[in-house]
C-alpha positions as a printed NumPy array, in Angstrom:
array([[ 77.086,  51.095, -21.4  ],
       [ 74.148,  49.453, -23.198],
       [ 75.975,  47.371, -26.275],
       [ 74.255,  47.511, -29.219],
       [ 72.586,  44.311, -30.746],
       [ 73.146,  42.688, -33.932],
       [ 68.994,  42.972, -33.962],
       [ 69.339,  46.86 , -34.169],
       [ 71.345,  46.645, -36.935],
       [ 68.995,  44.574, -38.735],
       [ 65.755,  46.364, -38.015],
       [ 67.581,  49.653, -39.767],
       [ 68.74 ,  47.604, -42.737],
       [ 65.299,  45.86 , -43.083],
       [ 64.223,  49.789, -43.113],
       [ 66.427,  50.836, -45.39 ],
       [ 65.759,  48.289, -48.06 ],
       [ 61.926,  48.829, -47.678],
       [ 61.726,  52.398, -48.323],
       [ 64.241,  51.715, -51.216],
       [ 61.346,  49.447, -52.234],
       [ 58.739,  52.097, -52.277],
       [ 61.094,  55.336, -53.623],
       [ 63.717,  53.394, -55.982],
       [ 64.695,  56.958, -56.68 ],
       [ 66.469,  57.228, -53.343],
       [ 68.361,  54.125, -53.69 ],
       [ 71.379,  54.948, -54.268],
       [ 71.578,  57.793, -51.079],
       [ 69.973,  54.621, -49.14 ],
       [ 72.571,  51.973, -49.865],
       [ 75.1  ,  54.835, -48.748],
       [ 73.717,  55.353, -45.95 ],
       [ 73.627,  51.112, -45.103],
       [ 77.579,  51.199, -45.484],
       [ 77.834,  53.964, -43.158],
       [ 74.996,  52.572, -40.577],
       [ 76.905,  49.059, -40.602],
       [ 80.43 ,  50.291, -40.151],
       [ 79.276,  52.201, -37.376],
       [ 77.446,  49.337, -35.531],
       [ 80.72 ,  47.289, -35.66 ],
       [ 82.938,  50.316, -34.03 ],
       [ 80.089,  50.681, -31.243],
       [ 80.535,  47.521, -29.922],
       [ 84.362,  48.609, -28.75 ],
       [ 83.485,  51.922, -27.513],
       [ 84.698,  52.896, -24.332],
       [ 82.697,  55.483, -22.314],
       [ 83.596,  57.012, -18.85 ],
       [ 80.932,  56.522, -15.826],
       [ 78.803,  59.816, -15.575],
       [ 77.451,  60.258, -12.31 ],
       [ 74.61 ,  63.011, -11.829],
       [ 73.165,  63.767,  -8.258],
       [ 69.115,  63.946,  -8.437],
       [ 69.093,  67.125,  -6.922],
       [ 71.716,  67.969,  -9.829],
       [ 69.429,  67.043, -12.284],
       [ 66.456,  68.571, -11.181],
       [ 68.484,  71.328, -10.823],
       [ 69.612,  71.751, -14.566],
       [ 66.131,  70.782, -15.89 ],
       [ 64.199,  73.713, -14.071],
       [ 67.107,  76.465, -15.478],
       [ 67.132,  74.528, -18.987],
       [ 70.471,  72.873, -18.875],
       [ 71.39 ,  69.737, -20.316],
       [ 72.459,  67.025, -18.384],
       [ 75.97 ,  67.053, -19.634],
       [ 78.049,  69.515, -21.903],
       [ 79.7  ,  67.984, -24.768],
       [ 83.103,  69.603, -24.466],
       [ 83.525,  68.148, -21.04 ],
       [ 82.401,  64.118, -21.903],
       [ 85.613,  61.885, -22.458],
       [ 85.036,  60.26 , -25.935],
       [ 86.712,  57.248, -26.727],
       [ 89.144,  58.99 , -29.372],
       [ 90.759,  55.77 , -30.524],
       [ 87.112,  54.644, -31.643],
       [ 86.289,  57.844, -33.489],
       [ 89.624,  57.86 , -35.409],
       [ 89.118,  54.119, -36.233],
       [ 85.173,  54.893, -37.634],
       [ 87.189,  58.142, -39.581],
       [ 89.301,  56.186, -41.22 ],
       [ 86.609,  53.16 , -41.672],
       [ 84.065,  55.523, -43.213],
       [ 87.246,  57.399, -45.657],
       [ 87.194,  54.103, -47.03 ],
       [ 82.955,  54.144, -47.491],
       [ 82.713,  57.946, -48.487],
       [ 85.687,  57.172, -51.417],
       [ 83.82 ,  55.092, -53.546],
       [ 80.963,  57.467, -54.269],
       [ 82.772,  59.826, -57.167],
       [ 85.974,  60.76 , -58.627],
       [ 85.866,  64.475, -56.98 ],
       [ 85.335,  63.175, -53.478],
       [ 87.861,  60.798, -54.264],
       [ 90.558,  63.444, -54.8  ],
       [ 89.135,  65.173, -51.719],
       [ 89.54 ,  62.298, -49.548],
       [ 93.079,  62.038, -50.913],
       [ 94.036,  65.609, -49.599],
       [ 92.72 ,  64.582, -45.776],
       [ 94.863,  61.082, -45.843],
       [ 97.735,  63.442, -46.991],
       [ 97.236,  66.078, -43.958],
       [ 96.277,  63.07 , -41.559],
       [ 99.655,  61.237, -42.449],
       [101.979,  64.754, -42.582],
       [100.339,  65.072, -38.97 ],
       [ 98.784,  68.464, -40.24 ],
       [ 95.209,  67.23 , -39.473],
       [ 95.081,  65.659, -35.741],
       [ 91.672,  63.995, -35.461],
       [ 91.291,  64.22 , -32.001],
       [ 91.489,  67.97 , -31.876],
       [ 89.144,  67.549, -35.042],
       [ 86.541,  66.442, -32.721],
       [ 86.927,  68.568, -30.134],
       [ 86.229,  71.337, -32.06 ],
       [ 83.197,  69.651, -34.018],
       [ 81.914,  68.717, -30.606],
       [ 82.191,  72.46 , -29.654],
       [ 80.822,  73.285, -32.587],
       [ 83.774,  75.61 , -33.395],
       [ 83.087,  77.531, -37.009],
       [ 85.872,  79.351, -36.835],
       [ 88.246,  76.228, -36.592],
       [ 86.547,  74.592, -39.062],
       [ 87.007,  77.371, -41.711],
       [ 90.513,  77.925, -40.465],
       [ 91.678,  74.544, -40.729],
       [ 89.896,  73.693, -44.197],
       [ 91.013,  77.005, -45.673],
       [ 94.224,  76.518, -44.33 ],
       [ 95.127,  72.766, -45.377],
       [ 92.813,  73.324, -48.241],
       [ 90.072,  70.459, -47.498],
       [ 86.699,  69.855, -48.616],
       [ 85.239,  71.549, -44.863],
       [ 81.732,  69.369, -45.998],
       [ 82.892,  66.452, -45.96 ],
       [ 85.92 ,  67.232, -43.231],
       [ 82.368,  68.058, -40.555],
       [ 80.503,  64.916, -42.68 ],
       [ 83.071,  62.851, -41.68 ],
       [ 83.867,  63.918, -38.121],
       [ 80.325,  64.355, -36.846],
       [ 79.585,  60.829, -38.065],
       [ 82.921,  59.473, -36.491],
       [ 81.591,  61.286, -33.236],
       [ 77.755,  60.585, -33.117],
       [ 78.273,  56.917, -32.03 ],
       [ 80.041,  58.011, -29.186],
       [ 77.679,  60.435, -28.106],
       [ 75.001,  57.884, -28.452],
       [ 77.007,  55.613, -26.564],
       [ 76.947,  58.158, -23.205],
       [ 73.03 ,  58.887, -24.013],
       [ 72.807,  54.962, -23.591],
       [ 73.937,  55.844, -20.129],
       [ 72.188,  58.982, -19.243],
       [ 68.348,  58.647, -20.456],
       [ 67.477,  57.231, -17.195],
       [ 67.89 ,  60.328, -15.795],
       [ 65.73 ,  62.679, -18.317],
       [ 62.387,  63.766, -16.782],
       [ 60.049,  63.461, -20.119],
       [ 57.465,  65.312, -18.558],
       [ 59.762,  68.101, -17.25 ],
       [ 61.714,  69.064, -20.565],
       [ 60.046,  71.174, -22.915],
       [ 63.075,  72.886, -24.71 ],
       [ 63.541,  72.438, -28.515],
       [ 67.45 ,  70.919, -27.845],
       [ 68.386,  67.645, -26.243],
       [ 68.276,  67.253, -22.632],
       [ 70.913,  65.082, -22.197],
       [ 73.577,  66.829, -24.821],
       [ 71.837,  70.289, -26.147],
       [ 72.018,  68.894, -29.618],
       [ 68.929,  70.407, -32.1  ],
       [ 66.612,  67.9  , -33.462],
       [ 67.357,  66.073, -36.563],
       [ 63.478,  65.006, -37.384],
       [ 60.157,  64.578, -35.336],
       [ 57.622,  61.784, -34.697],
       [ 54.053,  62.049, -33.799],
       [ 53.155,  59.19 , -31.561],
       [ 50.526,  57.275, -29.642],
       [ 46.032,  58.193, -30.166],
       [ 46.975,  61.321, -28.424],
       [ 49.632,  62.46 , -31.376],
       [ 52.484,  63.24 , -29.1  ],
       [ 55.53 ,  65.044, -30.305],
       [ 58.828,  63.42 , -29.696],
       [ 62.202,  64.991, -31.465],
       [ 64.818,  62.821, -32.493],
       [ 68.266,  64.499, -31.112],
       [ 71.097,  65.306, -34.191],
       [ 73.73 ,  64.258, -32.074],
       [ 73.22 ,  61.562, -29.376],
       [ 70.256,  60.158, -30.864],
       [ 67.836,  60.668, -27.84 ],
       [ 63.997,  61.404, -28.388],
       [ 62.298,  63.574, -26.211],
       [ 58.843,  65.196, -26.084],
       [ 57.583,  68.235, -26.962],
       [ 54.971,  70.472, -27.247],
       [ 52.88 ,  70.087, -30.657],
       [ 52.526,  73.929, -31.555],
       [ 56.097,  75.285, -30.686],
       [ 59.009,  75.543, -33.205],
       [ 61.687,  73.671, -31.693],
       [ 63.796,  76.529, -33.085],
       [ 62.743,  79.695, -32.296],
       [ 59.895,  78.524, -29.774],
       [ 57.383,  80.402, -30.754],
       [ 53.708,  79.124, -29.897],
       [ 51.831,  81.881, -32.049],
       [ 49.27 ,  79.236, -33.732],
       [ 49.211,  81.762, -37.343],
       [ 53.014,  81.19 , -37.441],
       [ 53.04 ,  77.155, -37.302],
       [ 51.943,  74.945, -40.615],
       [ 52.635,  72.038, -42.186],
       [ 52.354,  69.752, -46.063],
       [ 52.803,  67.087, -47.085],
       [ 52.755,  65.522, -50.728],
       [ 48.819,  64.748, -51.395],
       [ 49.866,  61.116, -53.246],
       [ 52.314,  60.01 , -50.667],
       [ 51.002,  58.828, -47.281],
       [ 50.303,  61.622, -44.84 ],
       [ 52.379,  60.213, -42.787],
       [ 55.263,  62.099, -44.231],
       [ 54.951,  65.651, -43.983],
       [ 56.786,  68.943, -43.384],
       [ 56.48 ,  71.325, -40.722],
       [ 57.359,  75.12 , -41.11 ],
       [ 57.739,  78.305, -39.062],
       [ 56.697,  81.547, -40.561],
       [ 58.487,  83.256, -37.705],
       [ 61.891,  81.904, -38.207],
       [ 61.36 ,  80.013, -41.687],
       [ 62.735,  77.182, -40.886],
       [ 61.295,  73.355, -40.844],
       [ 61.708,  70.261, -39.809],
       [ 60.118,  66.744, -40.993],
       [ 57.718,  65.095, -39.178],
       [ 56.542,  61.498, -38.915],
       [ 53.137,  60.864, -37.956],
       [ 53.746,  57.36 , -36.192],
       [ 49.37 ,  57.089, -36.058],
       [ 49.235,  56.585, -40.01 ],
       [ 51.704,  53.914, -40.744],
       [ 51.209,  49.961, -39.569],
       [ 55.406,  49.456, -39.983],
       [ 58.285,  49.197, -37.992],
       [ 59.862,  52.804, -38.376],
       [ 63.349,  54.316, -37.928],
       [ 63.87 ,  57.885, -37.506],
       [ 67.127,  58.86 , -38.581],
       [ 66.381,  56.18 , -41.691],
       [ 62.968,  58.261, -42.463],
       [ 64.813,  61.48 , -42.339],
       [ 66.93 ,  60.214, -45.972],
       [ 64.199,  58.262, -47.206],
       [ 62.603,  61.774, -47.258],
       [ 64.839,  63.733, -49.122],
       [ 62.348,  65.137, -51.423],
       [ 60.897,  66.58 , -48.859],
       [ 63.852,  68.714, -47.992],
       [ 64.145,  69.51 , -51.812],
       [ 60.8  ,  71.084, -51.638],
       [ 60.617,  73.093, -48.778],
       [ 63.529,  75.003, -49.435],
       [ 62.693,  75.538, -52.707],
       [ 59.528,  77.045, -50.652],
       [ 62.191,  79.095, -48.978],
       [ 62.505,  77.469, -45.571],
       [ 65.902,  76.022, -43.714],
       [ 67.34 ,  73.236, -42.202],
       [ 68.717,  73.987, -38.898],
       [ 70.808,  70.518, -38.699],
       [ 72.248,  68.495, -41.837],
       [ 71.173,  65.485, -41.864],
       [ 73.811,  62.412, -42.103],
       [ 74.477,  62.148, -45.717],
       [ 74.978,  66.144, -45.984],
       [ 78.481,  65.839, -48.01 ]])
C-alpha cells in the first residue's frame, strides 16, 4: 500500500490552523478534529491491507453495469488496527464533556465484559447494518452516535488504505454515478476544479475523489436544471457555497477550487464549514452522510 507521509499530515494541520485563523468560532470543533486527524495518521502507518487483484475486463465490466470495484463487506480490514484507533480515539473523544465522558465509560464497560466485540462492530458499520446498530445500542444501552462516530472513524483509515491500492484502476471518464467507484460510499463534500469548473466528489468512506457531472444531484440524480441551485454567504468568499436539490431536498457543500489561491483540504473544508450545514437545514434540506465530527 501507499504509506502515508509525515508531509500529509502537516499540510491538513497547516489547514486546520488557517481556517481556525479566519472563523475563530470553529476552533474548538477544529482542534478536535487535529487530535483525531493525528491519531489516525500514526495507526495508518501499521495498517495491513490484503492484495486486491481486479482483471481489466473485470473492471470494465463493473463500470458499464455501475458496480464498484470492490464491496465493502468482502475487503479484509486490518481489525487489530481499527480496534487500536477505537481505543486511541476513546481516549480523544473523552475529554470533550462530562456526558460523553459517562458515555464512553458505558462502551469500556461492554468492551471489557466482552458484550461489545469491535470487530463484529465493524462489520456491521461497514455493511451499514441499522438494525444492528439500534439493537446493540438499545440493548447494551450506548450512546449509538458516538458508538457509529467512533467505529466509522476507526474504519475509514482502512478503507482509505485499500483505495490507496485500487485508484489506478478507476476510469475517471467512465464513472458518472453519485457513489464511489471503488467502495459505493456517498460523497462527503464536492470540489469544483480546473478553468473548466469540473466536479469532483470527495468519497465519505475511502476518501477517493471522482468526477461528476455539474447539474446532477449525486443523490437522487436528477438532471432537471429548475430542480438544481445553490448559496452561498454574500460576505464570505464564494468559494464556499451550498448546493441543493428541490427534488430530493437534500445538499451537499461545494468548494469552488477556481476562487481560492490556497492549499485546500476537503474533508478539513467540510468542518471548517459548519455554518453552512447550520443554515441549510434550517432552510429545510438534508445531509445524506455525517460528516466526521457528527457525535
Amino acid at each position: 500500500m501507499e504509506r502515508q507521509s509525515p508531509e500529509a499530515l502537516d499540510r491538513i494541520i497547516q489547514r486546520i490552523d488557517a481556517i481556525e485563523e479566519k472563523r475563530p468560532s470553529h476552533k474548538e470543533v477544529l482542534e478536535f478534529l487535529k487530535e483525531i486527524v493525528t491519531e489516525q495518521y500514526e495507526v495508518k502507518e501499521q495498517i495491513r491491507v490484503e492484495p486486491v487483484d481486479i482483471k481489466e475486463d473485470m473492471v470494465k465490466l463493473k463500470t458499464r453495469e455501475g458496480f464498484p470495484l470492490v464491496d465493502k463487506k468482502d475487503l479484509k480490514l486490518d481489525m487489530e488496527s481499527g480496534i487500536t484507533l477505537f481505543k486511541r480515539l476513546c481516549a480523544v473523544v473523552q475529554k470533550r464533556s462530562d456526558k460523553i465522558a459517562d458515555d464512553l465509560k458505558k462502551i469500556n464497560e461492554k468492551l471489557d465484559e466482552g458484550e461489545l466485540n469491535l470487530e463484529e462492530l465493524f462489520e456491521k458499520v461497514v455493511a451499514e447494518d441499522e438494525e444492528y446498530l439500534d439493537a446493540t445500542a438499545g440493548k447494551l444501552e450506548l450512546n449509538k452516535e458516538l458508538v457509529l462516530f467512533l467505529a466509522k472513524n476507526s474504519i475509514n483509515p482502512l478503507l482509505e488504505a485499500y483505495a490507496d491500492q485500487l485508484k489506478g484502476y478507476v476510469h475517471q471518464k467512465k464513472w458518472w454515478k453519485g457513489y464511489c467507484p471503488i467502495c459505493g460510499s456517498k460523497p462527503l463534500i464536492a470540489a469544483l476544479r480546473k478553468k473548466e469548473g469540473e466536479r469532483f466528489l470527495l468519497c465519505s468512506s475511502c476518501g477517493f475523489e471522482w468526477r461528476f457531472g455539474r447539474m446532477t444531484c449525486p443523490f437522487c440524480g436528477t438532471q432537471e436544471r429548475n430542480k438544481h441551485r445553490y448559496f452561498f454567504i454574500e460576505k464570505e468568499s464564494k468559494a464556499y457555497r451550498v448546493d441543493v436539490c428541490e427534488k430530493c431536498k437534500k445538499y451537499i457543500k461545494t468548494i469552488d477550487m477556481r476562487e481560492l489561491f490556497e492549499d485546500v483540504v476537503l474533508a478539513v473544508e467540510d468542518i471548517g464549514t459548519l455554518h453552512l450545514d447550520i443554515i441549510a437545514q434550517n432552510e429545510g434540506y438534508e445531509r445524506e452522510v455525517a460528516n466526521i465530527l457528527n457525535v
